[in-house]
C-alpha positions as CSV (number, residue, x, y, z in Angstrom):
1,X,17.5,9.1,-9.3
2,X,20.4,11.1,-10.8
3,X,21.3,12.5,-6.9
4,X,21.7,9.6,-4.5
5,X,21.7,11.6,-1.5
6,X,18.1,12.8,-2.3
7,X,15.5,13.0,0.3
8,X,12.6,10.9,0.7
9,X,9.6,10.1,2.8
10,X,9.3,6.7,3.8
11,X,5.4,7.1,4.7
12,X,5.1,5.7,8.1
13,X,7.0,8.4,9.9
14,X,7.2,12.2,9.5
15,X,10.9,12.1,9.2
16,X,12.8,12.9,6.5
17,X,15.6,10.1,5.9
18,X,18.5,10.0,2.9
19,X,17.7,8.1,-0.6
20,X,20.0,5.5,0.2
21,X,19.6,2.6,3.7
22,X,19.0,-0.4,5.0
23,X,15.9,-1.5,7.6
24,X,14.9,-4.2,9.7
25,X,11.5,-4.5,10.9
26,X,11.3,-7.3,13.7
27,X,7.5,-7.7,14.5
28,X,5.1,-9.9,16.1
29,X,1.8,-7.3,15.9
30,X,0.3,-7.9,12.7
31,X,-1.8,-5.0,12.6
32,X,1.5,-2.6,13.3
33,X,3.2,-4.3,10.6
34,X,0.5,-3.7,7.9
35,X,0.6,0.1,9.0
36,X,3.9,0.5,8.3
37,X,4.7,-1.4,5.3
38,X,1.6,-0.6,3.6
39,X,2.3,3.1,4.1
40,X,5.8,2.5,3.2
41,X,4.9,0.8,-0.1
42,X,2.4,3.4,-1.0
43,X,4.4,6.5,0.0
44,X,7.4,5.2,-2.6
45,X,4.4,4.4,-5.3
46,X,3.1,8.2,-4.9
47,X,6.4,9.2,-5.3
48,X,7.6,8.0,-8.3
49,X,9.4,5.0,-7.3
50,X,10.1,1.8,-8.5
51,X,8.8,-0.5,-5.8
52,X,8.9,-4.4,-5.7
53,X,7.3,-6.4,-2.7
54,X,8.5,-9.7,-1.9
55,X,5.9,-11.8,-0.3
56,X,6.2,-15.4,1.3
57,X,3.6,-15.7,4.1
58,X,1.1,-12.7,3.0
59,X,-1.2,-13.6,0.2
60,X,-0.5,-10.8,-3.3
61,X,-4.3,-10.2,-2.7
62,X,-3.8,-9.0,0.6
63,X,-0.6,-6.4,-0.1
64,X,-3.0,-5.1,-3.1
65,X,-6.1,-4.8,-0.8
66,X,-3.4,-2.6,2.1
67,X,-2.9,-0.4,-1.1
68,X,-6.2,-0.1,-2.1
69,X,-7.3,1.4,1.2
70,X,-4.1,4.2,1.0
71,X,-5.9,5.2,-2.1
72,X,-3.4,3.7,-4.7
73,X,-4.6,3.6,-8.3
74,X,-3.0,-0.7,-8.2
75,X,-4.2,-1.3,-11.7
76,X,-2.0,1.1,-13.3
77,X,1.1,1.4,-11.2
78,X,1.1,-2.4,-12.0
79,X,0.4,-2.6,-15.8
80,X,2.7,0.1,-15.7
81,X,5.4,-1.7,-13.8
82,X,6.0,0.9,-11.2
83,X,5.0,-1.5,-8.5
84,X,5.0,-5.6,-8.9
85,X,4.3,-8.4,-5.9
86,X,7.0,-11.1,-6.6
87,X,7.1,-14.6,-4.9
88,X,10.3,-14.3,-1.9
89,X,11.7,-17.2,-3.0
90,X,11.8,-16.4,-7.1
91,X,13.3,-13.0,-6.1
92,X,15.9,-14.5,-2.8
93,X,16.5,-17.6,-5.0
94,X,15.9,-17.3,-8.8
95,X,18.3,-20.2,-9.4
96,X,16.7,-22.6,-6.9
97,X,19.3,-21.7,-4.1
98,X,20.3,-19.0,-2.3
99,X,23.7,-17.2,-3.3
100,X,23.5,-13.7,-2.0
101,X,26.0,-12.2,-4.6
102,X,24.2,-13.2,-7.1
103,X,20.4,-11.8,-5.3
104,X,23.0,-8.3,-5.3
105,X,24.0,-8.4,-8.7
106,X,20.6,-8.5,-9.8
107,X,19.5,-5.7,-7.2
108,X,21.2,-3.6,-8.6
109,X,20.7,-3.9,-12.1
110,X,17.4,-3.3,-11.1
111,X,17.9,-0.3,-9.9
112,X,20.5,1.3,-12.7
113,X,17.4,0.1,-15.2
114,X,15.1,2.0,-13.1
115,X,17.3,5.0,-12.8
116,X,17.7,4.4,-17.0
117,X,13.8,4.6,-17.5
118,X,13.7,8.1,-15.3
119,X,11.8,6.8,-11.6
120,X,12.9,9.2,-8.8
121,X,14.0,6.6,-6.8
122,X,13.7,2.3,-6.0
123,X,12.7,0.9,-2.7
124,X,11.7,-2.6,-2.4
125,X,10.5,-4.6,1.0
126,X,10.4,-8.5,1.6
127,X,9.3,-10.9,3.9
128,X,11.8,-13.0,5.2
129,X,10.7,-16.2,6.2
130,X,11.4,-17.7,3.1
131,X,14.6,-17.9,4.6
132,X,12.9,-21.0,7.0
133,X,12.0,-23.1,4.3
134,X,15.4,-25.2,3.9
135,X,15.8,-23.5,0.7
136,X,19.7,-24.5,-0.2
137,X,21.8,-21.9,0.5
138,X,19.4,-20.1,2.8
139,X,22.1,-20.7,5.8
140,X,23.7,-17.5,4.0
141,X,21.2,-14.8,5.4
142,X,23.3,-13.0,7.2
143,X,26.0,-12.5,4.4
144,X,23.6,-11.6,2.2
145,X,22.2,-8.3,4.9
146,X,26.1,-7.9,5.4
147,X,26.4,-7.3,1.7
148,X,23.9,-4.8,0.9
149,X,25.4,-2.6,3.6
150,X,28.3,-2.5,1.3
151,X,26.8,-1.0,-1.2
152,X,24.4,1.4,0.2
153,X,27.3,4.3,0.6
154,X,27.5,4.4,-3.0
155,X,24.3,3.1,-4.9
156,X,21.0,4.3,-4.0
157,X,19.2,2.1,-2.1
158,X,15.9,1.4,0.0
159,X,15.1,-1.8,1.5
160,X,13.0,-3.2,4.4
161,X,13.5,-6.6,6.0
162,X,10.7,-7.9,7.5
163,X,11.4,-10.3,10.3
164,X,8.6,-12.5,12.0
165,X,9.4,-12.6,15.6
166,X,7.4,-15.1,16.2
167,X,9.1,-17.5,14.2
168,X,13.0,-16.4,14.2
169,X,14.7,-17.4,17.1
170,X,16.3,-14.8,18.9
171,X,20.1,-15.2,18.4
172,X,19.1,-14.9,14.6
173,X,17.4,-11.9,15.3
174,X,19.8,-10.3,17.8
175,X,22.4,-10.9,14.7
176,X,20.2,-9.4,12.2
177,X,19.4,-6.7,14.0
178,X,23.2,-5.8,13.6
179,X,23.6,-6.2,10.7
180,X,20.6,-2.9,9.2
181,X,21.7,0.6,9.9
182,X,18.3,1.5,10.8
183,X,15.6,-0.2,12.8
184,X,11.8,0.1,13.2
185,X,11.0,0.7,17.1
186,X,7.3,1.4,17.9
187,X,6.4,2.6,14.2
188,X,9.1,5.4,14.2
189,X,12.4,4.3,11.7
190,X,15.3,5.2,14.3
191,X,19.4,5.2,13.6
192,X,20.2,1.2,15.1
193,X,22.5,1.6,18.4
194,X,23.0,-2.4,18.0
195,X,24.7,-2.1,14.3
196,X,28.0,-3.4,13.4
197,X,29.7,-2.1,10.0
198,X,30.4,-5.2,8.2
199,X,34.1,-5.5,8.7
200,X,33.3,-5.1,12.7
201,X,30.7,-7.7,12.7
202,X,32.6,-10.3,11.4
203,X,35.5,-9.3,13.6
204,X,33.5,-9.8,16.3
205,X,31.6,-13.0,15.3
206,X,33.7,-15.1,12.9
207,X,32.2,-17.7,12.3
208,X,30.1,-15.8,10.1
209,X,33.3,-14.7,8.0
210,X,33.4,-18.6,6.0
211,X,33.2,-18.0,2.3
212,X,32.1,-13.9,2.5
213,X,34.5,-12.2,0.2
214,X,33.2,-8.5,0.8
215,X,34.2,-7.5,-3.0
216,X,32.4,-5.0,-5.7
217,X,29.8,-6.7,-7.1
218,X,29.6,-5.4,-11.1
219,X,26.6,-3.5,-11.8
220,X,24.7,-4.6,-15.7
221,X,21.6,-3.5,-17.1
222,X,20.5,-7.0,-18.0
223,X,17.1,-7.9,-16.8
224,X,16.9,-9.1,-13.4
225,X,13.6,-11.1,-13.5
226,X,11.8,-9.0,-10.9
């Protein structure tokens, strides 16, 4: 992890893409979606990576059995800590609510630790429906995908954001579509036409400036939790 402009394979596409963005998957084909994030998950886990998957609707058991089949040796990239299923709403909401600088702060000081310890690179992928369950706080979505683009120019970072179709609504989804650099469109990972830099999206939708303060957030070594 010492260059963050390093290259990397994302598994589900033959293209080559930077160390360092932001996705959105929007789906409503199951099968589609295990293709991609399974190969995406096992393409970081063959690489080196530190890699985290946030589950809410998918059972662990089912992630672990997507691996299995890519030929992923699970046992020992997870007693080793390379790769970890976490609950969505311990990772999203460790304190009970949601409060998106704090889900950054921790973010990264996962990743400094995992540049510390020598992986080639960190990519994490969640599913975000826990976002639906009421959870206090969990209004603050969008300033939470707003923030991480502010960091990606300068930290090394690899996230997907899973978003069930089915069950978003589709002014939340037009929104959070443009709010990830890159998009998913039929299995290929494409630069998003629909994406806003964060100062132009809340120029052009203020109401979703209230209480977002786009300022540094200080990056510790201090253990996340996840």
């Amino acid at each position: 992890m010492n260059d963050p402009r390093q290259e990397i394979d994302l598994g589900f596409t033959q293209e080559i893409f930077p160390d360092c963005h932001h996705v959105c998957l929007i789906y409503d084909n199951e099968g589609q979606r295990r293709k991609i994030v399974s190969e995406y998950l096992a393409a970081g886990i063959k690489r080196g990576d530190l890699v985290r998957y946030f589950a809410d609707t998918t059972a662990p058991e089912e992630v672990r059995a997507w691996l299995l089949e890519k030929g992923i040796e699970l046992d020992k990239a997870e007693q080793q800590g390379h790769f970890a299923i976490v609950k969505a709403e311990n990772a999203y909401c460790p304190s009970g609510q949601f409060v998106p600088p704090q889900v950054i702060e921790n973010m990264l000081s996962r990743y400094a630790m995992a540049k510390q310890a020598g992986y080639h690179g960190s990519r994490a992928c969640g599913e975000m429906t826990w976002a639906l369950h009421g959870i206090p706080g969990s209004d603050r979505l969008l300033e939470y995908e707003i923030r991480i683009n502010t960091i990606t120019e300068t930290f090394p970072y690899v996230g997907m954001c899973q978003y069930n179709a089915r069950l978003f609504d589709g002014a939340t989804l037009f929104k959070v579509l443009q709010v990830h650099p890159y998009m998913i469109a039929q299995g290929q990972i494409v630069r998003n036409p629909y994406y806003h830099k964060p100062e132009e999206f809340l120029s052009k939708f203020p109401e979703n400036a209230r209480s977002i303060q786009l300022r540094p957030v200080r990056i510790s070594l201090r253990n996340p939790d996840r």
